[in-house]
Structure formats: C-alpha cells, structure tokens
C-alpha positions in Angstrom: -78.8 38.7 26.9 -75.5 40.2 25.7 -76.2 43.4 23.9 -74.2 45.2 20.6 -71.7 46.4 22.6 -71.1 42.6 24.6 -70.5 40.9 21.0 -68.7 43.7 20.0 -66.0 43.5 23.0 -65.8 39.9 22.6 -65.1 40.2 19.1 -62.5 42.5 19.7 -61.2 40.4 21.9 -60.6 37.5 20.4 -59.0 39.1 17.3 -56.4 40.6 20.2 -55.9 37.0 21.2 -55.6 35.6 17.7 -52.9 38.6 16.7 -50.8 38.1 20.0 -51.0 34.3 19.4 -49.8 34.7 15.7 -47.2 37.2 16.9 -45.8 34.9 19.3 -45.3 32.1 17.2 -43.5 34.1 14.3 -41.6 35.5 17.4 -40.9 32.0 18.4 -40.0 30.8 14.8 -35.9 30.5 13.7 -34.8 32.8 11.4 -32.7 32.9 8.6 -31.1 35.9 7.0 -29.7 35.5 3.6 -26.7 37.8 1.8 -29.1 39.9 0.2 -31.0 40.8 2.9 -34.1 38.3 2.5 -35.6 37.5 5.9 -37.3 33.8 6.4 -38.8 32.4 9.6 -39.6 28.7 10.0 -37.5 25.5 11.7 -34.3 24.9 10.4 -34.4 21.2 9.8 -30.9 20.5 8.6 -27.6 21.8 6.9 -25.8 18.8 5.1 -24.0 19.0 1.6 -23.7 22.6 1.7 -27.7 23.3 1.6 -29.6 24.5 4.6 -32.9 23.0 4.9 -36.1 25.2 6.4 -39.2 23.9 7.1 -42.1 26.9 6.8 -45.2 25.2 7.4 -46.9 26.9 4.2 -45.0 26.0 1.8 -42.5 22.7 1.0 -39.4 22.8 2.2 -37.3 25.4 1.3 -33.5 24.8 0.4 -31.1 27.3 0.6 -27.1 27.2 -0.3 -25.2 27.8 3.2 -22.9 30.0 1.6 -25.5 32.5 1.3 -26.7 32.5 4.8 -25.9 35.6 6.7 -27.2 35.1 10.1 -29.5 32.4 11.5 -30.9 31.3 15.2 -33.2 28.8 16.6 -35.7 28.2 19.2 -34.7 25.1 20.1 -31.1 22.9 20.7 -29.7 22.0 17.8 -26.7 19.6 17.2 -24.1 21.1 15.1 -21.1 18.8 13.7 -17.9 20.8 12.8 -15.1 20.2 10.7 -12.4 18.7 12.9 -15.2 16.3 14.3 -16.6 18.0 17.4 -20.1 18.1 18.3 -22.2 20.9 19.5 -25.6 20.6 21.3 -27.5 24.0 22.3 -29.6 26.8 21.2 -27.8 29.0 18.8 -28.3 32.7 17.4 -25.9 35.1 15.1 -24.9 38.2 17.0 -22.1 39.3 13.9 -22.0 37.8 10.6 -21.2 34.4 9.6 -20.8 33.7 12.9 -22.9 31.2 15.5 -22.8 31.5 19.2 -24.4 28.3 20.5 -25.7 28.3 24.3 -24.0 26.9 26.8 -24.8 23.3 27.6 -23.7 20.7 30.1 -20.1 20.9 31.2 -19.6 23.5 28.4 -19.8 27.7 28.0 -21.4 29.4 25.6 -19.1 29.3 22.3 -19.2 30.6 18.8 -18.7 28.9 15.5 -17.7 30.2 12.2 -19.8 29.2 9.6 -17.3 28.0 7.7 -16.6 25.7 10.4 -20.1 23.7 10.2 -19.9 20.8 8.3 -23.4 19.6 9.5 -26.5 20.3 11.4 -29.1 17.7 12.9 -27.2 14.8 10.8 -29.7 11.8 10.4 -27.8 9.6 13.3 -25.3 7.3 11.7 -26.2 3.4 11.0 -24.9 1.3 12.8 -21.8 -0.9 11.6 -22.9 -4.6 10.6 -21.5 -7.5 8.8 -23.5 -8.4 6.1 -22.5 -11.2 3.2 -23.1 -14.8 2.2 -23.3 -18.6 2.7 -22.9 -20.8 -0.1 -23.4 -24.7 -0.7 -23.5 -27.0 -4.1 -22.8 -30.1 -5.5 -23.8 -33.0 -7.2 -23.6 -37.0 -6.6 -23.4 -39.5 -9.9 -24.3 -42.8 -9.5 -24.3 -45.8 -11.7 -21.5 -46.2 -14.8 -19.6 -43.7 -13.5 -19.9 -42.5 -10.0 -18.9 -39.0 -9.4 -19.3 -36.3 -6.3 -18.7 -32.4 -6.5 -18.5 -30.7 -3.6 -18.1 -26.8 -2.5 -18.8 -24.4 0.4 -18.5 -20.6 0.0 -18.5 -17.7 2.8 -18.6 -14.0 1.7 -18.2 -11.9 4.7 -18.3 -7.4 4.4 -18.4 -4.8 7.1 -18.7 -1.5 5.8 -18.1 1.8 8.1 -18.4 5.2 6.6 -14.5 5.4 6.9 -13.5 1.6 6.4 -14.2 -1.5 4.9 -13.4 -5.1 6.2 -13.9 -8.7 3.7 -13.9 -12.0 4.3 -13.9 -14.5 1.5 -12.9 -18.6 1.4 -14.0 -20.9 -1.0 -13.5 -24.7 -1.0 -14.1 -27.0 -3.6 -13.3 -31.3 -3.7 -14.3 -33.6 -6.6 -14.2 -37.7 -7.0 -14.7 -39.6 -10.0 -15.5 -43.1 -8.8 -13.4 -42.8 -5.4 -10.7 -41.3 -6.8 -10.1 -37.6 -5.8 -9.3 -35.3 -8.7 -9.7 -31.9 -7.6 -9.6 -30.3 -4.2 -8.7 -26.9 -3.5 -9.5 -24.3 -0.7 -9.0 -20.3 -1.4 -9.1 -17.3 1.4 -9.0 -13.7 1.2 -8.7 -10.5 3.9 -8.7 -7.2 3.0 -9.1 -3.7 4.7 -10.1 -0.7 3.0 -9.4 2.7 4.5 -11.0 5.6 2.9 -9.7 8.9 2.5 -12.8 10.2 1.0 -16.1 8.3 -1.0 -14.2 7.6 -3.4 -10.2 7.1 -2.8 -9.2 4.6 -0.2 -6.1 2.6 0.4 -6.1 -1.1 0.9 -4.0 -4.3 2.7 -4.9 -7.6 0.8 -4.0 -10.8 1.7 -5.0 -13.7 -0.7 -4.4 -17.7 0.2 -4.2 -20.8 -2.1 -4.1 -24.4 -1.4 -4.6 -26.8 -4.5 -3.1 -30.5 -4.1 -3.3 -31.3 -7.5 -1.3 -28.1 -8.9 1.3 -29.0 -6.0 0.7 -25.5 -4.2 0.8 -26.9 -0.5 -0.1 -22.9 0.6 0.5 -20.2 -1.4 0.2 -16.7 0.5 0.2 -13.2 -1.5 0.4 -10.0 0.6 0.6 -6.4 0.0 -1.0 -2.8 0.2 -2.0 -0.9 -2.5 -4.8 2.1 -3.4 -8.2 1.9 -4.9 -11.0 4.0 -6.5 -14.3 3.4 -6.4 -16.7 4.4 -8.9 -19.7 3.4 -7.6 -20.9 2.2 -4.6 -24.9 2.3 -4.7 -27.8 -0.3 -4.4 -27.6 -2.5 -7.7 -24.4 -1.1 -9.3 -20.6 -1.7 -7.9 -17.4 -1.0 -9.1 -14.3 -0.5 -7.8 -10.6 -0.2 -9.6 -7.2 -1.5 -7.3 -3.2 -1.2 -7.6 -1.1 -2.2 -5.7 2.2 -4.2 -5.0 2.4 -7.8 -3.1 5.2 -10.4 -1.9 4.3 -13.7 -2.4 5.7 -16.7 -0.8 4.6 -20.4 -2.9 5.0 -23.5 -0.5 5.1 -26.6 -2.7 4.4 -29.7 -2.1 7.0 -31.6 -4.3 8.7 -28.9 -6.1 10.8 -26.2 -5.0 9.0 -23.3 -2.9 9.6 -19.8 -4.6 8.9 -16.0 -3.3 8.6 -13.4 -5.4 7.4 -9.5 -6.3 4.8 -8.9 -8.2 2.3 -5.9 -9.2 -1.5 -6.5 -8.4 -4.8 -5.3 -10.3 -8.2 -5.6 -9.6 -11.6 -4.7 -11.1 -14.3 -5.8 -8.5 -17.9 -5.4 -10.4 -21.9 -5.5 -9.3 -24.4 -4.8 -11.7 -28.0 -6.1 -11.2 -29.7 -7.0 -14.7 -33.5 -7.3 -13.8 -35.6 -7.4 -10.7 -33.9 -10.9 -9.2 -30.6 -11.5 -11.0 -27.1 -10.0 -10.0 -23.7 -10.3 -11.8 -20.8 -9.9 -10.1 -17.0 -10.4 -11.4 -13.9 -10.2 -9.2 -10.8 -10.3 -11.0 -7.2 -9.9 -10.2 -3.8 -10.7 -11.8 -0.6 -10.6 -10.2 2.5 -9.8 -13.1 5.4 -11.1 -11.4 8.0 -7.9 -11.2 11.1 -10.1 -10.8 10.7 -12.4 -13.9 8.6 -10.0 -16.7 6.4 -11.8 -18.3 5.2 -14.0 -15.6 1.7 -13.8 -13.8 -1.2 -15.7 -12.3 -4.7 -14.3 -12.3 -8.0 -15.5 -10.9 -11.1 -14.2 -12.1 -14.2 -15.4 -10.6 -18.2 -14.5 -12.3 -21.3 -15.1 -11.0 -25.0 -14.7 -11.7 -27.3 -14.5 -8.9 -30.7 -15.3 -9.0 -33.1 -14.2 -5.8 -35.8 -16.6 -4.6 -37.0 -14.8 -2.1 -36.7 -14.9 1.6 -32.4 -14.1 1.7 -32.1 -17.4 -0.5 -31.3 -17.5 -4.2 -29.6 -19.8 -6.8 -25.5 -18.8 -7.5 -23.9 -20.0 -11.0 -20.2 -19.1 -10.2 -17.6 -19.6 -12.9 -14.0 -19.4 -11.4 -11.2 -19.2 -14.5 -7.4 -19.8 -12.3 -4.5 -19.1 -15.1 -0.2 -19.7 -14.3 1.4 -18.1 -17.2 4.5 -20.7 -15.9 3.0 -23.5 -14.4 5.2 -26.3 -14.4 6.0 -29.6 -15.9 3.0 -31.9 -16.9 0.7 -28.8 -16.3 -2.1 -26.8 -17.8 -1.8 -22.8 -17.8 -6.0 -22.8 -17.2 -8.6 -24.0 -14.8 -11.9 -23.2 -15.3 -13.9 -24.2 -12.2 -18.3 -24.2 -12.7 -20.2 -24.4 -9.6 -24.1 -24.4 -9.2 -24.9 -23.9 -5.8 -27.8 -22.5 -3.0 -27.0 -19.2 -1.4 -28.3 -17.6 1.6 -27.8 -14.1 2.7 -27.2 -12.1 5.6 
C-alpha cells in the first residue's frame, strides 16, 4: 500500500506536470502586443478590413484594429497578402516595431514586412469565377376566328470576378396574326466592366438591334463609358452608367445613318417578398449631332420563383425613336409572359 508520503509525491507530481503543460501551451500560443502595452496570447485567425481577429479559447473572438497592433508572432505558417499583390507563406514574429519578419519558406529567405504593407492575413480563399444567368421561353398559339402565334426566347448570361464583370444578353421575339408576320425582332448586348474599386468601374458596351418592321436591317451602338455601383448585395442591385457611343443604323429601305450620341443607364434589382424580383434596365441614347434626338429602351420585369432554378418572368419592354420616320410610331411597348430557368 502506498503510504502519506507516496500520495503526497504523486500529488506533487502531477500538479508539476499540469503547470509545465499549461506553461507550454501559453508558451506555444501567438501573441499580440497592442500600442498601450496590453499583452494577449491566443491564434491569430485573420487580419482583413483593417481588424485583426484572435481566437483565445475562453472567451469569443476578440477583434482588434491593426492600427493598434505593436508587435505580433505565430506558432504556426501563416499566409500574409501585401499591398502590391504578393503572397507570403511562413511563420512570422516582430523583432522591432511595426515590423514582421516572416520565416523563410521554399525558394525564399527570411524577409520582413511593414505593417503597413499587409493588406490581409489567412484571406478566406477566393470563389471561384462562374457564369451564372438565365434561359427564357414564352408564347402563346390562338386558334379559331382569329389565329395568332407569339413567340420569344431570352438568354441572360453574367460572369462576375472580384475585379471585372462580363454580360451577355439577346432577346428575340416573332408574332403572326393569321399567317401573316407582324412583329419580329432580335436584340443583343456585350458589355465588360472593369473595376477600379467596389464601387467605380469603367465599362465597353456594345448593343445590337434588328427589327424588320421598323426597317432597322442591324443597328449597332458602341462605346465606353464609367459607372458607379450602389449596391451590389443578395436581393438589392443598382448601378448608375455614362458614357459616349457611335452608332452605325443599316436600313433596310431607307438611308443608313451613323451618328454620336451620349448614353445613360440605371440598371435596378430589388426583391419585393420571399419569391418575387423586379428588375428594370434602362438606357437612352441622346443623339449629340442632332440635339434633341434619342432612342431609349427600357425593359421591367417581375420574377416570380417556383422553386427548383424555374420561375415565371412578366417582362415589359417599352422601345421609343424620338424621330422615327415616315408612317411610324415613336413607341413600342412589347409584353411577354414567359418560363425561366436559372443557372
């Protein structure tokens, strides 16, 4: 049997165990010294935004501004992202202040880092680029006094990079009252954003129009210009657009014109409730060599989910040509009803 003295010992022991094993991991812990001296130990989860991110393991989470970081180190390789783009990957600890000296690492010396320098650490890693958009098809087929048949076929096509943004968008639409054709048009847009920041980019738009029965064989309108975009978040869109653009009008029967003109856009999201979604796109194009000339197209639709990437679109496209021509209306106002499925 183990006497007084035996559990005594062991006691002891054990507490000597427990103090070198607590000592070890606070050893172990990074560190973060602040401006006024504070000390804190934990794992430095992040630095994005300006705020440094330490986990302590009794307590949540604690955020600190970067600014008021003095020195820090870690335990383990971190991944530091610097201003002009280059990427670090090491252990780092903070011999002077405001300064970082990150290990060395494969192909690389030892090196040291300004604070000031660090625009991130441990990023989340970047999603990656995908096209994402829709598919749309309606009509509808008359038959008996009068026989009538609507057709149109939609593709909305967006990639969107943290730095860029590429669209692809045609629409065509054909309509017979009993055989005869009395509408058929077909309309196409590209367009590449470039961001300078979130919310400033500049842009290069191209927008196409064919309509037989407003005598445009192709009508092409291209130019660059610089937009601003207010918001940019899951249910709410909007984004505001100047620019210039040349555009060259290849008619059919009449004479084909080119001209300058200015160009404006307002391009709008807004979800209402749970499963709807308005959106508007609308541009006008004021004609800079004859003032007081413009064509504008505004299209507005309400989107109602059905579930599984399918949902019902109610599209109303209004077309105006402050000068359209002999024997023609200024307005077209086209309604569509169709079934749209997403990608």
């Amino acid at each position: 049997m183990m006497g007084k003295c035996g559990y005594a010992a062991l006691r002891q022991m054990c507490q000597v165990v427990l103090l070198v094993f607590l000592c070890s991991g606070y050893a172990l812990a990074d560190e973060v010294i602040l401006m006024n001296g504070d000390r804190l130990s934990g794992k430095i989860i992040d630095i994005k935004d300006g705020i440094l991110t330490l986990e302590t393991g009794y307590s949540e989470p604690v955020k600190l501004k970067f600014e008021a970081v003095q020195q820090m180190s870690s335990t383990e390789p971190v991944e530091l992202h610097l201003n002009d783009g280059e990427v670090l990957k090491g252990e780092i600890t903070t011999s002077t202040d405001r300064q970082a000296a990150v290990a060395a690492g494969p192909g690389r010396e030892a090196v040291s880092v300004a604070f000031d320098n660090i625009a991130a650490l441990n990023p989340p890693p970047k999603k990656p680029v995908t096209w994402m958009g829709n598919i749309t098809l309606g009509g509808n087929l008359q038959d008996g006094n009068t026989d009538s048949m609507n057709f149109s076929a939609g593709a909305l096509a967006v990639r969107r990079s943290e730095n860029d943004r590429f669209l692809i968008n045609v629409l065509y639409n054909k309509t017979e009252d009993n055989g005869e054709s009395t509408a058929e048009n077909t309309y196409g847009q590209l367009k590449y954003d470039y961001f300078l920041n979130p919310k400033w980019y500049l842009y290069l738009n191209i927008d196409m129009l064919s309509d037989e029965f407003k005598d445009i064989n192709f009508r092409t309108s291209v130019g660059p210009g610089f937009g601003y975009q207010i918001w940019e978040e899951e249910g709410r869109a909007l984004g505001l657009e100047a620019g210039l653009s040349y555009t060259n009008e290849d008619m059919d029967q009449g004479e084909d014109t080119d001209w300058l003109a200015a160009r404006l856009a307002v391009n709008f999201l807004y979800k209402l409730f749970d499963r709807i979604v308005f959106t508007d796109q609308f541009v006008i194009y004021p004609n800079l060599d004859d003032t007081g000339e413009y064509t504008l197209r505004n299209e507005a639709a309400l989107v109602t989910d059905i579930g599984a990437s399918w949902a019902f679109k109610l599209s109303n496209i209004w077309e105006r040509n402050s000068n359209p021509g002999s024997d023609l209306e200024k307005d077209d106002f086209t309604w569509i009803l169709g079934l749209q499925y997403s990608f």
